[in-house]
C-alpha positions in Angstrom: 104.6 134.4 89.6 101.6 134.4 87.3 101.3 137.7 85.9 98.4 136.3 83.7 95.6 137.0 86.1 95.8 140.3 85.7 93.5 142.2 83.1 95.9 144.7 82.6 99.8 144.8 82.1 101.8 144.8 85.4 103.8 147.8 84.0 100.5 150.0 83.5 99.9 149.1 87.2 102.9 150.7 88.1 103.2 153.6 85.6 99.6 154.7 86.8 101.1 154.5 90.4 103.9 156.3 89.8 102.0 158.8 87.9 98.9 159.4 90.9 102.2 159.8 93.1 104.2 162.0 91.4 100.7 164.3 91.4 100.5 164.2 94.7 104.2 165.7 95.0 103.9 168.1 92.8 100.8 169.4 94.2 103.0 169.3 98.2 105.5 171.3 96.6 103.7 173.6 94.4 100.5 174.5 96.3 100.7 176.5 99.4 96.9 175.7 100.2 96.7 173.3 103.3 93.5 171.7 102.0 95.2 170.7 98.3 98.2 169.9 100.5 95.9 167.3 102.2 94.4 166.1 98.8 98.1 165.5 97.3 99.2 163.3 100.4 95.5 161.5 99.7 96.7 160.3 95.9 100.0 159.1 97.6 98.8 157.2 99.8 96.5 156.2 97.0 99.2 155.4 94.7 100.7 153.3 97.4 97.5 151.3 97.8 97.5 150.8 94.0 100.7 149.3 94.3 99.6 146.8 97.2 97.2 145.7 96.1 98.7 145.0 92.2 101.4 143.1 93.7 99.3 141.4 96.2 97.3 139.6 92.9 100.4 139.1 91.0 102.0 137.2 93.6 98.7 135.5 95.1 99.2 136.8 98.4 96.6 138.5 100.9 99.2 140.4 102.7 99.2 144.0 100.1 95.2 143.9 100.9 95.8 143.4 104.8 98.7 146.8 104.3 96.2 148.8 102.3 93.3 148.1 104.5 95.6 149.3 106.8 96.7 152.7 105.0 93.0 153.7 104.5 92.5 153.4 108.0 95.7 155.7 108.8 94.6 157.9 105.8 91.6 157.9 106.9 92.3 159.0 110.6 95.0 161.5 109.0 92.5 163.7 106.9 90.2 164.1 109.9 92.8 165.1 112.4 94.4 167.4 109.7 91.0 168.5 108.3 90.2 169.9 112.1 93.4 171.6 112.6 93.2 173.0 109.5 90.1 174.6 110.9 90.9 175.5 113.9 94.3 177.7 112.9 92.4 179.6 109.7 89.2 179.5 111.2 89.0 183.6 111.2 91.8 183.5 108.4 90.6 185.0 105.1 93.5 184.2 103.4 94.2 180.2 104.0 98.1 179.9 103.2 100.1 177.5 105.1 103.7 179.7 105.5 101.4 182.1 107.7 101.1 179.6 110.1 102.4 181.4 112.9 99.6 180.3 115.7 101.5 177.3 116.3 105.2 178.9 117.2 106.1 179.1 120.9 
């Protein structure tokens, strides 16, 4: 392990990760808004990719780029499908809260 060709400390790596991630929890469990709800899960999965890909230069190994190639894609696919339900169920809503949710109860 080499952790020379980085430009930055490893440890600043992570402590930015963690700190994008913890963001994006707060702002799931603080915000009831389904569109800053979607944003939050974004920067985790973000935060994720950071790591990846950090630890896929420190150890020389292709495989953290292949896994956040891979979580783009799925984040990617996520924000549309969520993004279109999201207007579908407040689509006459004037108030866009996700606890009134109610439309999708049986």
């Amino acid at each position: 392990m080499d952790l020379t060709v980085l430009p930055v400390a490893l440890g600043d790596y992570i402590g930015l990760s963690l700190v994008i991630f913890f963001i994006g929890v707060a702002g799931i469990a603080l915000r009831r808004n389904p569109l800053i709800m979607l944003m939050s899960i974004e920067l985790m999965w973000n935060a994720a990719n950071l790591l990846f890909i950090t630890f896929s230069r420190v150890y020389m190994n292709n495989a953290g780029h292949i896994f956040a190639f891979f979580v783009i894609t799925v984040a990617a696919a996520e924000a549309a499908i969520g993004l279109a339900i999201v207007v579908v169920v407040f689509r006459n809503a004037k108030n866009v809260d996700v606890d009134d949710v109610r439309i999708l109860r049986g």
